[in-house]
C-alpha atoms as a printed R data frame, in Angstrom:
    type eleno elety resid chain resno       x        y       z
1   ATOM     1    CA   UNK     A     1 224.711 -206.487 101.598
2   ATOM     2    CA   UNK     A     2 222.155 -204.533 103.889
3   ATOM     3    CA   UNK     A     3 219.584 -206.265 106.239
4   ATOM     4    CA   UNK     A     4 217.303 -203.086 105.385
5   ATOM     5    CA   UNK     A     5 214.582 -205.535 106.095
6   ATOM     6    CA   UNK     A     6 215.492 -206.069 109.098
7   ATOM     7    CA   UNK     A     7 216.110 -202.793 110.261
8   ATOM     8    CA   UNK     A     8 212.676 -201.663 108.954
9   ATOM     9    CA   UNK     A     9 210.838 -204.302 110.892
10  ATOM    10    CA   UNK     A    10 212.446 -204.231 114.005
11  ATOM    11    CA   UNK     A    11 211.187 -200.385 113.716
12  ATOM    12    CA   UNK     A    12 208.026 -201.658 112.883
13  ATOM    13    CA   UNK     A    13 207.533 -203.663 116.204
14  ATOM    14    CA   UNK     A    14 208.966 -201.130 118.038
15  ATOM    15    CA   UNK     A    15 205.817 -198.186 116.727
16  ATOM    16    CA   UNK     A    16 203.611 -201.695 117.161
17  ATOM    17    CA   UNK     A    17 204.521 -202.459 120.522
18  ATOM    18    CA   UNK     A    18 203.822 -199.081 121.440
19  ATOM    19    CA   UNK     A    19 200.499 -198.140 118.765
20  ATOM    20    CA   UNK     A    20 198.898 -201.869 119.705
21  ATOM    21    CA   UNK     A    21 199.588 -202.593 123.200
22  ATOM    22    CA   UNK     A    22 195.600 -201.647 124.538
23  ATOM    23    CA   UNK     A    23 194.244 -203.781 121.472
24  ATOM    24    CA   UNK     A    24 196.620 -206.848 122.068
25  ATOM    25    CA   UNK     A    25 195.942 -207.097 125.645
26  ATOM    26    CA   UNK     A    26 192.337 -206.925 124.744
27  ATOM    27    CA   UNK     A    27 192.769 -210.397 122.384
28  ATOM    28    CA   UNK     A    28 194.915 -211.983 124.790
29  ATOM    29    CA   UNK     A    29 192.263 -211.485 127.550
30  ATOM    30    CA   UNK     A    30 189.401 -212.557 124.623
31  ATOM    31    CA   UNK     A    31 191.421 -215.838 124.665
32  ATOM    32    CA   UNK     A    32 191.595 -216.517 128.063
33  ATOM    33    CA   UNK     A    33 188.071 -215.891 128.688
34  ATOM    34    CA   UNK     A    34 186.936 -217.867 125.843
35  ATOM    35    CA   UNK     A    35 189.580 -220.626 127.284
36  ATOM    36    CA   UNK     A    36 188.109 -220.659 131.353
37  ATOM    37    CA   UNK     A    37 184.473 -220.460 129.670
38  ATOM    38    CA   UNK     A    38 185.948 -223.669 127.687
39  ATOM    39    CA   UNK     A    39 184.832 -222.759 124.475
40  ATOM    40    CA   UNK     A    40 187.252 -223.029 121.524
41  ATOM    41    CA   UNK     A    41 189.540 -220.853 119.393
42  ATOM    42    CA   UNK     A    42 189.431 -221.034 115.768
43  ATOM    43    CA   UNK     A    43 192.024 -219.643 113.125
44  ATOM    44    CA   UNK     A    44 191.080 -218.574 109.469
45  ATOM    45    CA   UNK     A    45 193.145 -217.007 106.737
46  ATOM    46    CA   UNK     A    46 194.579 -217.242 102.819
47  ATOM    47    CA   UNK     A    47 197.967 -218.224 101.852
48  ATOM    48    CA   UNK     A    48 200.721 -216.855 104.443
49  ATOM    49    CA   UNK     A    49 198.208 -216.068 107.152
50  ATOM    50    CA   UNK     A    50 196.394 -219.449 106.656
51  ATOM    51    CA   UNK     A    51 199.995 -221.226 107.667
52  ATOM    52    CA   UNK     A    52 200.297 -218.416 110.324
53  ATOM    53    CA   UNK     A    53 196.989 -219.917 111.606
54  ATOM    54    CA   UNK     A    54 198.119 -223.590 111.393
55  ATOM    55    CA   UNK     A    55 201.241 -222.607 113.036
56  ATOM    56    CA   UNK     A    56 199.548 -221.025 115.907
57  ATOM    57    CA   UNK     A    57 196.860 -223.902 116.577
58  ATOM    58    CA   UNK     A    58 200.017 -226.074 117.165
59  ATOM    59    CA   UNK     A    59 201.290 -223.481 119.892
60  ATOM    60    CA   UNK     A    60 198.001 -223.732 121.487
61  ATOM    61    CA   UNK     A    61 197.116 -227.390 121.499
62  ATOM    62    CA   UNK     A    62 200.932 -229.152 121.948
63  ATOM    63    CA   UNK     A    63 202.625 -225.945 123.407
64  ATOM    64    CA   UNK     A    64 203.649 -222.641 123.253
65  ATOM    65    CA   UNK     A    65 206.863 -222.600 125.706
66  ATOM    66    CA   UNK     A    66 208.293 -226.280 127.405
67  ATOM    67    CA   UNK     A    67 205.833 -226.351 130.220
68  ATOM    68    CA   UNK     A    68 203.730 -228.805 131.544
69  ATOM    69    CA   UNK     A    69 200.218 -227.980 130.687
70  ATOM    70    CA   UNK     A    70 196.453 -228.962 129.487
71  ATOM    71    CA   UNK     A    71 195.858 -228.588 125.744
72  ATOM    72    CA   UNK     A    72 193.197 -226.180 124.365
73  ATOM    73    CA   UNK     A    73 190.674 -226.547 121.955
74  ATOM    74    CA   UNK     A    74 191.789 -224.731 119.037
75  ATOM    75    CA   UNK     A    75 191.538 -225.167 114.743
76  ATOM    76    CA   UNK     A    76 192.658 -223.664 111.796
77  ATOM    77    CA   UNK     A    77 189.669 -223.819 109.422
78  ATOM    78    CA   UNK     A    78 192.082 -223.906 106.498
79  ATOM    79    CA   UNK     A    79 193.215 -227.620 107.128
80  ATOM    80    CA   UNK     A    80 190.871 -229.989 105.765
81  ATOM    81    CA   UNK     A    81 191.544 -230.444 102.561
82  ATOM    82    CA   UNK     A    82 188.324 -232.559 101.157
83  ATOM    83    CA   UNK     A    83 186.274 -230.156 103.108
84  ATOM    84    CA   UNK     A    84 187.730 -226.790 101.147
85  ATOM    85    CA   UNK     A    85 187.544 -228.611  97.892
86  ATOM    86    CA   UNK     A    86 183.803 -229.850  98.419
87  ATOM    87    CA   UNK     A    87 182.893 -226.118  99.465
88  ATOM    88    CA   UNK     A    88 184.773 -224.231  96.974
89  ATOM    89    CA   UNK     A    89 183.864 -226.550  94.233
90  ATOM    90    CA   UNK     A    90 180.125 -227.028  95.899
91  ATOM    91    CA   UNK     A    91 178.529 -223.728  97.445
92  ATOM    92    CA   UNK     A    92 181.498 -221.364  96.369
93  ATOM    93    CA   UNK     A    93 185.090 -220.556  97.840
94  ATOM    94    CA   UNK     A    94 184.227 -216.961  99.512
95  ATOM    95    CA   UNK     A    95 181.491 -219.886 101.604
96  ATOM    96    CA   UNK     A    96 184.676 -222.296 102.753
97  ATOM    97    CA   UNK     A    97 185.556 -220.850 106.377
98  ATOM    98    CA   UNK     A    98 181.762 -219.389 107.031
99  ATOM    99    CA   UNK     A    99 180.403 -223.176 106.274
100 ATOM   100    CA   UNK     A   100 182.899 -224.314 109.117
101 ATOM   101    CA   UNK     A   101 181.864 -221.253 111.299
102 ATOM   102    CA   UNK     A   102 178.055 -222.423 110.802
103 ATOM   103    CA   UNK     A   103 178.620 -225.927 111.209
104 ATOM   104    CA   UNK     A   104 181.179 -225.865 114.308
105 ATOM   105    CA   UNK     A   105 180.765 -222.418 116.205
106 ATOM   106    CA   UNK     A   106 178.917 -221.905 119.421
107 ATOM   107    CA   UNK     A   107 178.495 -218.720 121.842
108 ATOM   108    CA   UNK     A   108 181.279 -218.283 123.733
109 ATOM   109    CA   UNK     A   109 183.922 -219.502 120.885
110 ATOM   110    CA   UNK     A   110 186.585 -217.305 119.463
111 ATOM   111    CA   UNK     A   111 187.343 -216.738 115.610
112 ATOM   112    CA   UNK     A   112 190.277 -215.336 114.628
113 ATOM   113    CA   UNK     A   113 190.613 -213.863 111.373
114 ATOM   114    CA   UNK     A   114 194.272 -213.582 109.965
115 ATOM   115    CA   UNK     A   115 194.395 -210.913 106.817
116 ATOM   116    CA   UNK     A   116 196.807 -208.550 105.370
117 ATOM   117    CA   UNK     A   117 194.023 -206.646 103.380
118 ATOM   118    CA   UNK     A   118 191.096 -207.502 105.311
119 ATOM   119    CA   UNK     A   119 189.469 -207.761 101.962
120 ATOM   120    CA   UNK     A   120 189.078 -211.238 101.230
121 ATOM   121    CA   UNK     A   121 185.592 -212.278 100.336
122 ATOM   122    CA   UNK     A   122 185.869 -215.756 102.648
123 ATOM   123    CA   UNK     A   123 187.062 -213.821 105.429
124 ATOM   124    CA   UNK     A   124 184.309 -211.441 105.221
125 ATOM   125    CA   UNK     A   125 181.627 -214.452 105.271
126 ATOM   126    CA   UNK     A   126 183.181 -215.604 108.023
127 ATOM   127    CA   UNK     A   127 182.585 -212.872 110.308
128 ATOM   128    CA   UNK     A   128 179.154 -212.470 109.021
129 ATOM   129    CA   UNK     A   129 178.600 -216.112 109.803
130 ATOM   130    CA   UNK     A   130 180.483 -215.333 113.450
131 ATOM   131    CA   UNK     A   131 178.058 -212.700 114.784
132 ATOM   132    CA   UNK     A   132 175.113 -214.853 113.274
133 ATOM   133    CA   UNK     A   133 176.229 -217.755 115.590
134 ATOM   134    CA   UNK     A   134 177.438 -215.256 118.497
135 ATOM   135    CA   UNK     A   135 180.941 -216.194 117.378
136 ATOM   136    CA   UNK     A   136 182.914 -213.643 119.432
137 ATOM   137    CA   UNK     A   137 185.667 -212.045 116.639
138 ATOM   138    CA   UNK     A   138 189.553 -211.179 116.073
139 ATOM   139    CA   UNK     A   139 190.836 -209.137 113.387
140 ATOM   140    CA   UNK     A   140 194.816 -210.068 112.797
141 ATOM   141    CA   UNK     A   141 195.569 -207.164 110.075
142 ATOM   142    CA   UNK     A   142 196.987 -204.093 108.123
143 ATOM   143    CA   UNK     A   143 197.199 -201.463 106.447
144 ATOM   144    CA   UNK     A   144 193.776 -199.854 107.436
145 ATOM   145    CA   UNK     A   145 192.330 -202.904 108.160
146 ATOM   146    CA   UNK     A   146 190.108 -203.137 104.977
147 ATOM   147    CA   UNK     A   147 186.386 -203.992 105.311
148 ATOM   148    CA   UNK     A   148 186.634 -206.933 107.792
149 ATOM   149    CA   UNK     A   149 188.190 -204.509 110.362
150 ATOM   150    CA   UNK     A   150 184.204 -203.207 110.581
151 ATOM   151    CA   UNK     A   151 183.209 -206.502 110.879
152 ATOM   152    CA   UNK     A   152 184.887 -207.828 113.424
153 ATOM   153    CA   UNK     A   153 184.586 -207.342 117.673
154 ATOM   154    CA   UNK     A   154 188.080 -206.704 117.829
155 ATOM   155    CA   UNK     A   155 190.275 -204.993 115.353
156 ATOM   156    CA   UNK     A   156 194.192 -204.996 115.662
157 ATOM   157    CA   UNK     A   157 195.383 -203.474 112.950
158 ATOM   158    CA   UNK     A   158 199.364 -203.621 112.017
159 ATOM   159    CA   UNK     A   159 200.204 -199.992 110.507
160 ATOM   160    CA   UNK     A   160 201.931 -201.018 107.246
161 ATOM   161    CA   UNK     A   161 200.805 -201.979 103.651
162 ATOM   162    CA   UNK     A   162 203.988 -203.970 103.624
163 ATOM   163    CA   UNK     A   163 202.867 -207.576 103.464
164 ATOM   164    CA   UNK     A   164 205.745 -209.347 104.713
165 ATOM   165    CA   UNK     A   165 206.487 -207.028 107.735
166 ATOM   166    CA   UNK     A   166 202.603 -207.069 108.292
167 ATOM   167    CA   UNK     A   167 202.493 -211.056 108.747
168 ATOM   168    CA   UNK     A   168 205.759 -211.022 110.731
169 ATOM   169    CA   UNK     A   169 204.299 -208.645 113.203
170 ATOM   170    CA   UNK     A   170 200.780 -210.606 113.291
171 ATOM   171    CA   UNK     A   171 202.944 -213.877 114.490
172 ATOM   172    CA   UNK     A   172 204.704 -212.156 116.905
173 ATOM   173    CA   UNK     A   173 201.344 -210.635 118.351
174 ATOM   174    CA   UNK     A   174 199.831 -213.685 118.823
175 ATOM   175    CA   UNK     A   175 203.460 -215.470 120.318
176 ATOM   176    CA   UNK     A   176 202.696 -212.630 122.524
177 ATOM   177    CA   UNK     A   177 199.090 -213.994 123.408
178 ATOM   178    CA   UNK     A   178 200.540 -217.244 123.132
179 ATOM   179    CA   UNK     A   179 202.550 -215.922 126.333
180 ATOM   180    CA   UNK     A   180 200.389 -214.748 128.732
181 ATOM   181    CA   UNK     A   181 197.722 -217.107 127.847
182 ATOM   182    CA   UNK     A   182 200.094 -220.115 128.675
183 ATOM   183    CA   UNK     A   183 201.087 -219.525 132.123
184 ATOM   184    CA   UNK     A   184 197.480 -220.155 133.509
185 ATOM   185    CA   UNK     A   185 196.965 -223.539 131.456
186 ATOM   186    CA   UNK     A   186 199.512 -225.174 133.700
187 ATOM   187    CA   UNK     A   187 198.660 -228.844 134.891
């Protein structure tokens, strides 16, 4: 039995670490301006990357490490149930996260966008919808980043079409952010 997998990614976040370094420290200092400014963070994505952005909300609001410290104002858009089934069915699925960006986003807020082909038609709304409401932006992504990495403010783009190691690597990025953003949210 061979952890080829393994292998492979670990190489992967070693070229990643390296190759990404400028364009993560440029999102983790997005989120803590957007935190001191006290604006919020929001998380959007499909499938996989819509857990990854339910999963990191919870890092950000209860806690990332086991440190005393404030909670921060941060939402996946991918949670409320009656709210995606009343836009898809409604005004149209690629309209679900943009109607949330519209109805909830201010200047000075943060939208992340979590996408492995930076192709998906919601996703793309979104960021439209963003820079209409001076909705500062995120790309999570891969490959070569797909339309939405033209979109967004800040593009940080994983170098590999393979989907799994490509949302691996996008969770350990934002752990990373997770990391340094932490330490100055200390009660």
């Amino acid at each position: 039995m061979s952890l080829e997998h393994l292998a492979a990614l670990g190489d992967l976040a070693g070229r990643c670490a390296r190759a990404l370094e400028v364009p993560v420290r440029q999102y983790a200092e997005m989120v803590k301006a957007t935190l001191a400014a006290g604006r919020t963070i929001f998380f959007a994505g499909n499938g996989g990357s819509a857990a990854h952005a339910q999963h990191i909300v919870t890092e950000y609001v209860i806690r990332y490490r086991p440190i005393a410290r404030r909670a921060v104002p941060a939402l996946a858009l991918s949670t409320d149930s009656s709210l995606l089934t009343a836009a898809g069915n409604d005004i149209g699925f690629d309209e679900i996260f943009a109607r949330q960006v519209e109805a909830h986003g201010r200047k000075g807020d943060l939208l992340v966008l979590v996408s492995t082909s930076g192709k998906s038609p919601n996703l793309l709304r979104a960021a439209e919808m963003a820079r209409i409401a001076g909705v500062t932006t995120v790309g999570l992504l891969a490959n070569d980043g797909g339309p939405l990495a033209k979109l967004v403010d800040l593009a940080v783009i994983v170098p590999t079409d393979d989907t799994a190691h490509a949302q691996e690597i996008q969770l350990a990025i934002d752990h990373y952010v997770c990391s340094v953003v932490e330490p100055e949210l200390s009660a």
